[in-house]
ROGUPA-641869 format. One line per field, with one value per residue (C-alpha): residue number from 1; residue in three letters; x, y, z. Coordinates in steps of 0.25 Angstrom, whole numbers, m for minus. Example, Ala and Ser with C-alpha at 12.3 -4.5 7.8 and 13.67 -1.06 7.14 Angstrom:
i = c(1_2) $
aa = c(ALA_SER) $
xx = c(49_55) $
yy = c(m18_m4) $
zz = c(31_29) $
END
This chain:
i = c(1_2_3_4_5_6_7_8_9_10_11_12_13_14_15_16_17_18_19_20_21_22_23_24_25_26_27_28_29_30_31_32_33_34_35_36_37_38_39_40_41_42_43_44_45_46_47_48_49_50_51_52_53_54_55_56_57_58_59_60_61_62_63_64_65_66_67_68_69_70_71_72_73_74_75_76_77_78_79_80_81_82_83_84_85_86_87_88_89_90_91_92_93_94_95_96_97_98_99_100_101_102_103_104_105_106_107_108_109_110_111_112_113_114_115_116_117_118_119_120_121_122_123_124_125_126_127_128_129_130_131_132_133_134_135_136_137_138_139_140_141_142_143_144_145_146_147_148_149_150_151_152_153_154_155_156_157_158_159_160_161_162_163_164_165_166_167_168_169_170_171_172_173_174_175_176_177_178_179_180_181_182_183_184_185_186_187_188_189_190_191_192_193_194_195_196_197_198_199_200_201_202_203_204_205_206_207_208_209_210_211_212_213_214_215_216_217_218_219_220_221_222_223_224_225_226_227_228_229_230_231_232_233_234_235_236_237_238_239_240_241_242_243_244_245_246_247_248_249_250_251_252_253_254_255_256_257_258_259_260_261_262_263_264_265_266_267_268_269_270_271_272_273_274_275_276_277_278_279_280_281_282_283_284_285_286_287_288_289_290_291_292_293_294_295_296_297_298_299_300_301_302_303_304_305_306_307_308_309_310_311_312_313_314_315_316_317_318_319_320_321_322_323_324_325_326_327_328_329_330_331_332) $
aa = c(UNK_UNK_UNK_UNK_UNK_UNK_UNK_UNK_UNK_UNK_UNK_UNK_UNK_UNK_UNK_UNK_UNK_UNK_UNK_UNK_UNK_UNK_UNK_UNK_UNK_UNK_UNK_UNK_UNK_UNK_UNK_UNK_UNK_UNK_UNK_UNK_UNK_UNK_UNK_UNK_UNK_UNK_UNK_UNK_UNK_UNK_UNK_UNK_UNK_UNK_UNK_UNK_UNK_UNK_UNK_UNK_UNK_UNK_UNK_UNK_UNK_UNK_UNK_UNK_UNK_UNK_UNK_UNK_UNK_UNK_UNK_UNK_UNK_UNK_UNK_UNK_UNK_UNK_UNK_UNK_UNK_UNK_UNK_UNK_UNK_UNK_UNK_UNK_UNK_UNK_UNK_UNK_UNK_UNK_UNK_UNK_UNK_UNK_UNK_UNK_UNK_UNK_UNK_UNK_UNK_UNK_UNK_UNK_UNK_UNK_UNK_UNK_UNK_UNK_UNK_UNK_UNK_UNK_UNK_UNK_UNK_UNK_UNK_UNK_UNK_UNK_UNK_UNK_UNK_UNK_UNK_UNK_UNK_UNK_UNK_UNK_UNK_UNK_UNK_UNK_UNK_UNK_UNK_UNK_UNK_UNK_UNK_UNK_UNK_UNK_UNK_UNK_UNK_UNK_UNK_UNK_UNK_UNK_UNK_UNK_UNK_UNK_UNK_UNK_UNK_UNK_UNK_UNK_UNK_UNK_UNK_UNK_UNK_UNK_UNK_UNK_UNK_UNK_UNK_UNK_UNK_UNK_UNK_UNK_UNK_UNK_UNK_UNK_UNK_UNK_UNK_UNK_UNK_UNK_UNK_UNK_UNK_UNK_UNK_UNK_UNK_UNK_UNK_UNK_UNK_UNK_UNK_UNK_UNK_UNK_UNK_UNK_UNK_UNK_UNK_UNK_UNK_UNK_UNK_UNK_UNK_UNK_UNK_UNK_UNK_UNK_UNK_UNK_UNK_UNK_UNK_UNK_UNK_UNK_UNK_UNK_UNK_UNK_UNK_UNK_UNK_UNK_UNK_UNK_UNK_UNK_UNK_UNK_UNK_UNK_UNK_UNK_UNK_UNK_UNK_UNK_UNK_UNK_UNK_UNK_UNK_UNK_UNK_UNK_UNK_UNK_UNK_UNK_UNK_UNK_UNK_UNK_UNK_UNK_UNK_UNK_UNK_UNK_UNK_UNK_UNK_UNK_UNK_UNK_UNK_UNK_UNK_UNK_UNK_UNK_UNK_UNK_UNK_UNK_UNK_UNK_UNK_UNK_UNK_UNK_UNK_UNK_UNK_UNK_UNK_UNK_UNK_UNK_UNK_UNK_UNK_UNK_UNK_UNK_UNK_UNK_UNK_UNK_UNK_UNK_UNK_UNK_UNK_UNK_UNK_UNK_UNK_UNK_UNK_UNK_UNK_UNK) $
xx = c(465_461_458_445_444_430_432_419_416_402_398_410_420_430_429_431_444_449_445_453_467_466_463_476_488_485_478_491_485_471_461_444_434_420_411_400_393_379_367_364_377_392_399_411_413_415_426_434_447_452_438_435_433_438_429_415_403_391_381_366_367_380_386_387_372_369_378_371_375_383_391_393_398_408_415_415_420_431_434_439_447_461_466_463_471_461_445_441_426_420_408_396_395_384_389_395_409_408_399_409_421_416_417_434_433_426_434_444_448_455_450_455_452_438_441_429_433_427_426_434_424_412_414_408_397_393_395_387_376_363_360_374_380_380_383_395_399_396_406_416_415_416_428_443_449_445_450_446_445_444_454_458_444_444_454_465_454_443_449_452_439_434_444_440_423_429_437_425_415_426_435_441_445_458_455_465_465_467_481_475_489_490_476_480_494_483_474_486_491_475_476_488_486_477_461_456_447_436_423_412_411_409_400_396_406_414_415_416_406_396_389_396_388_392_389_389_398_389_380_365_368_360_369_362_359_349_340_346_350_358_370_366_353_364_361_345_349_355_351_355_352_360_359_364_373_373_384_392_390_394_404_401_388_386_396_387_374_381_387_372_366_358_367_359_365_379_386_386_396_395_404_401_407_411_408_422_421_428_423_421_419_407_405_397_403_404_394_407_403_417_420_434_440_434_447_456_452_438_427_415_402_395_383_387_379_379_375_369_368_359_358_347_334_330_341_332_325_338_344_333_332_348_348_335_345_357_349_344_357_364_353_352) $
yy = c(325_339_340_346_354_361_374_377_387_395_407_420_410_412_400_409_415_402_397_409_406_391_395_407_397_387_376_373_369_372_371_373_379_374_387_383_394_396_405_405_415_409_423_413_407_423_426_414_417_413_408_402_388_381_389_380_388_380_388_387_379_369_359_354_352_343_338_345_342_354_349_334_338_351_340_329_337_343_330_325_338_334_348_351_351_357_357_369_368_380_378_386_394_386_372_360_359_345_340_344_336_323_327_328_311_312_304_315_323_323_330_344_348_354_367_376_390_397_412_417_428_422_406_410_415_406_394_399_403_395_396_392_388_371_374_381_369_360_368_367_353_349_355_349_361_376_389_399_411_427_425_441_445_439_441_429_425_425_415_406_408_403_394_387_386_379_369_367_366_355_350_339_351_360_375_384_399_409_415_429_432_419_414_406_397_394_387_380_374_370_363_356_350_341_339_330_316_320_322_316_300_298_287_281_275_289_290_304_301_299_306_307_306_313_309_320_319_323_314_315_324_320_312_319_333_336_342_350_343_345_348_357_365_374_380_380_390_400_409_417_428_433_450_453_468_479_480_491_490_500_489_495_498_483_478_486_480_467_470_474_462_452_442_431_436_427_430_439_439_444_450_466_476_491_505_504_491_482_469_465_452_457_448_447_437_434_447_454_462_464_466_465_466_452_444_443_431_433_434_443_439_443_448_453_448_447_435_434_421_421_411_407_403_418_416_419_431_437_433_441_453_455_453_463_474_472_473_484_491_486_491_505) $
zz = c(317_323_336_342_354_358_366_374_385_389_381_380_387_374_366_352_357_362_347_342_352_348_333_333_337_349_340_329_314_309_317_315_323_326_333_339_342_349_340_327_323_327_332_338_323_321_330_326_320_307_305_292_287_299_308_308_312_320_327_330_343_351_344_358_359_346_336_324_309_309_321_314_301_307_316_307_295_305_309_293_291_290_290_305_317_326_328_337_343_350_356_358_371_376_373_379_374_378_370_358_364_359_344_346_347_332_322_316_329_341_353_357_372_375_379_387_390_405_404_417_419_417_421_436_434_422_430_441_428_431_417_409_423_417_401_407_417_409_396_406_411_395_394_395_398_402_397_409_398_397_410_405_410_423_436_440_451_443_434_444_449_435_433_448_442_430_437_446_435_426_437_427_416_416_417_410_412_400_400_395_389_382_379_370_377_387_376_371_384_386_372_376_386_377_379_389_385_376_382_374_370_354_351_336_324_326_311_304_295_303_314_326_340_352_366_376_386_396_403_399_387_373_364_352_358_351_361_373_384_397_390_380_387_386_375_379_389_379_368_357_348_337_335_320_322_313_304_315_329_341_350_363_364_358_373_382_378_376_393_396_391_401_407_403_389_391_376_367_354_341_330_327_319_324_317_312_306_315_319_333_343_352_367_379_387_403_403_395_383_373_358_351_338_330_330_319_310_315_304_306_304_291_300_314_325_340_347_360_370_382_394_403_403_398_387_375_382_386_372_363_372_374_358_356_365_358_344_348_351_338_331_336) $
END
């Protein structure tokens, strides 16, 4: 049976490049992805790695905040494949990787370890966000162990500092830093160290065939998560808005009116094409505008695009206007 594993983490924490180390060696056998992303257009689908049939796109919304359809039959027909030895699940920016945990006791896997990544240069200050400060606590709290990320950006003290917020935040969960020189020995001596007990309780007959009901972990949350609730007003405090790109794009002038974006604007990503032809990953995360070669594997996108996420209670606002500026540059 394969095993399931959810990796989570707050918007730009590096949960795709996670995805991409377990996916180039530190998961052995084949493995498939499910992205998750939030917005109508999945750019972290795009910046998978061998992307291709075992790469399962779902987008429009969290799977953490109601168990769609699409959610139902992806797991359930992952669950029947005989040919897997792994399930990855990466879960949208905004959601509650907790809520996932409870599909690794479905009929057909075995649970992997919940695995919520913490930005070292940004973890401070989004703790201490009055908007986003509780999805990210909550995220954290989820999780059965950390990765303390982008370790290569931030000074030895500054991740301890972060590492200290996380342990404070999930005192019950083990916080591993990033060795910048061998990201990916640090995943494996996470992953081998085995997950903790699941998370979620499953209730019903538990039988492929039927539908399979998951009980929130967290008290007070909607069982059927329909409508928003505590755990997933998350998603009620962000916006998003896709900007389709011209066919070439000028890279720097694109990262400095990504850097000069309103803070409210919290991530930006996107898959663009230079004047010489070469494709490009396009960020803004933890008020960092970046762009680098798209990764080997990587499939661009058949209609580039740019995708914005605001937060707050102006998210919408600060979402369209951000949008309206970049348009306007791209079109120029």
């Amino acid at each position: 049976m394969p095993s399931l594993s959810i990796v989570g983490g707050y918007l730009g924490a590096g949960k795709s490049t996670v995805v991409n180390r377990l996916l180039a060696g530190v998961l052995p056998g084949r493995t498939a992805v499910v992205v998750n992303d939030f917005g109508a257009v999945n750019i972290d689908a795009s910046l998978i790695s061998s992307r291709g049939e075992d790469t399962i796109e779902l987008t429009n919304g969290c799977i953490c905040c109601q168990i769609t359809d699409d959610v139902q039959r992806t797991m359930t027909a992952l669950a029947r494949r005989t040919d897997l030895d792994h399930v990855v699940c990466e879960v949208s920016g905004v959601g509650d990787p907790g809520q996932l945990g409870s599909w690794r006791r479905f009929p057909g896997f075995t649970a992997g370890p919940v695995l919520v990544c913490a930005d070292a240069t940004a973890i401070p200050r989004l703790l201490r966000d009055e908007f986003v400060g509780d999805t990210v606590a909550r995220q954290l709290a989820a999780a059965e162990t950390v990765l303390v990320t982008k370790t290569d950006l931030a000074t030895p003290a500054e991740v301890d500092d972060a590492a200290a917020l996380v342990r404070a935040a999930a005192p019950h969960v083990p916080v591993h830093h990033q060795d910048p020189r061998d990201p990916a020995r640090t995943l494996g001596e996470m992953l081998a160290t085995g997950p903790a007990a699941t998370t979620g309780r499953v209730t019903g007959d538990a039988d492929p065939s039927e539908p399979f009901t998951v009980r929130p972990a967290f008290p007070g949350a909607d069982p059927a998560a329909a409508a928003p609730s505590h755990n997933d007003a998350h998603a009620a405090r962000h916006r998003t808005v896709t900007i389709p790109c011209p066919a070439v794009v000028e890279i720097d002038p694109l990262l400095h009116h990504l850097q000069r974006l309103p803070e409210r604007v919290v991530r930006a990503k996107g898959v663009v094409r230079d004047e010489a032809g070469a494709w490009h990953e396009v960020h803004l995360a933890g008020g960092r505008a970046s762009a680098a070669p798209l990764r080997e594997g990587a499939q661009p996108p058949e209609e580039p695009c740019l995708v914005l996420i605001a937060a707050g209670p102006e998210a919408e606002c600060c979402a369209r206007d951000s949008a309206a500026t970049l348009l306007s540059l791209l079109s120029g």
